[in-house]
KOLKE-714075 format. One record per residue (C-alpha): x, y, z; residue in one letter; residue number from 1. Coordinates in pm, whole numbers, padded with zeros to 5 digits. Each point is the difference from the previous one (the first is absolute). Example, Ala and Ser with C-alpha at 12.3 -4.5 7.8 and 13.67 -1.06 7.14 Angstrom:
BEGIN
X|Y|Z|type|seq
01230|-00450|00780|a|1
00137|00344|-00066|s|2
//
This chain:
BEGIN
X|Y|Z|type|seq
14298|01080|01021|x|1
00183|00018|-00357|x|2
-00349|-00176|-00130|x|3
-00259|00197|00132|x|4
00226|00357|-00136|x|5
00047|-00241|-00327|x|6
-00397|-00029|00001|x|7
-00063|00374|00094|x|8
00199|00129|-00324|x|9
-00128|-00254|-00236|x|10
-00383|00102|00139|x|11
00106|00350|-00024|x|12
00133|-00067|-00366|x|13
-00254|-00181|-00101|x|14
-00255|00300|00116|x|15
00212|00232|-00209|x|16
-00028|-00170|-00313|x|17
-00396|-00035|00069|x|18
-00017|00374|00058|x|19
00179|00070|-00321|x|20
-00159|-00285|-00171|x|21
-00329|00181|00093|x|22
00076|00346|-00072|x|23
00130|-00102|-00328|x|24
-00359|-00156|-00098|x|25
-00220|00297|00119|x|26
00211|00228|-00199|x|27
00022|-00229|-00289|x|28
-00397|-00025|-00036|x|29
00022|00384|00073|x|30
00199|00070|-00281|x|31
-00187|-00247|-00258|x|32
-00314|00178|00104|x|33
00176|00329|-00077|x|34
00028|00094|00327|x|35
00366|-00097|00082|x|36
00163|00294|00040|x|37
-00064|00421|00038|x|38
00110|00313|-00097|x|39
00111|00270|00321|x|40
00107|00369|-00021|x|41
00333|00070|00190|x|42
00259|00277|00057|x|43
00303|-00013|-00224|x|44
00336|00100|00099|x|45
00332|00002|-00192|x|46
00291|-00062|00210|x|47
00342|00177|-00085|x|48
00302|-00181|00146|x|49
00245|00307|00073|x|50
00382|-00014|00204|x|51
00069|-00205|00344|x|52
-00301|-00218|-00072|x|53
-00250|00233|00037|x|54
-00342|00036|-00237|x|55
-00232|00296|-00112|x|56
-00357|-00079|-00022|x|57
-00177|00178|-00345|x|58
-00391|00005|00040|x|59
-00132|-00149|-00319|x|60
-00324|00026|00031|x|61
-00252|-00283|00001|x|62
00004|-00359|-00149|x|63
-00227|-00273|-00043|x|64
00128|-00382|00111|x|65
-00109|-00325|-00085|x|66
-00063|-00214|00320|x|67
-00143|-00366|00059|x|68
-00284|-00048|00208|x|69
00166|-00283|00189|x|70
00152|-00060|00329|x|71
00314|-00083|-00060|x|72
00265|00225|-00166|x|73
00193|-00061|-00343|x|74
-00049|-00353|00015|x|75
00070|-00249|-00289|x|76
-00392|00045|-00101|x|77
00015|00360|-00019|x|78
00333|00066|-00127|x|79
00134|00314|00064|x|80
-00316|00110|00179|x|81
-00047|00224|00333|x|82
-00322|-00103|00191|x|83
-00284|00314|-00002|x|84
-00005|00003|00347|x|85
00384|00034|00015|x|86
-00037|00272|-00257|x|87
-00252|00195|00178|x|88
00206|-00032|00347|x|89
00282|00142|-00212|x|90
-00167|00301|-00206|x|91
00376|00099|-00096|x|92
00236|-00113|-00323|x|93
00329|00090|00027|x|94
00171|-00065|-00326|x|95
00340|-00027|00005|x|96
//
């Protein structure tokens, strides 16, 4: 039993390096073509940190983010990088 779950997490590994390995690829040829990444429009909001852990939200009007067309989010390939479709799920930045 302990070598077919041994076999079962090393396949599942294994397809989890392959996705990434894959992902990382399509996005690098993306972003040598010039394609890599994208620019999206989203809602700022300031957030105010005020007594007994509570927070005030300040509109701030609108703010353009830099996202990775990619499927995987802030990988080691895209350092520091949201994925586009994240970004557009999410149309809110909340800077705090």
């Amino acid at each position: 039993m302990a070598r077919i779950v041994a076999r079962a997490v090393m396949g599942l590994l294994m397809l989890a390096a392959g996705i990434w390995a894959a992902d990382w690829l399509i996005w690098q040829g993306r972003a040598l073509a010039g394609g890599g990444y994208k620019v999206i429009t989203v809602s700022r909001f300031v957030v105010a940190p005020l007594k007994g852990h509570k927070e005030e939200y300040y509109p701030d009007g609108n703010v353009e983010i830099r996202c990775t067309q990619s499927l995987l989010p802030e990988g080691l390939p895209q350092i520091g990088g949201k994925p586009c479709w994240w970004v557009e799920r999410t149309p809110v930045y909340f800077d705090r």
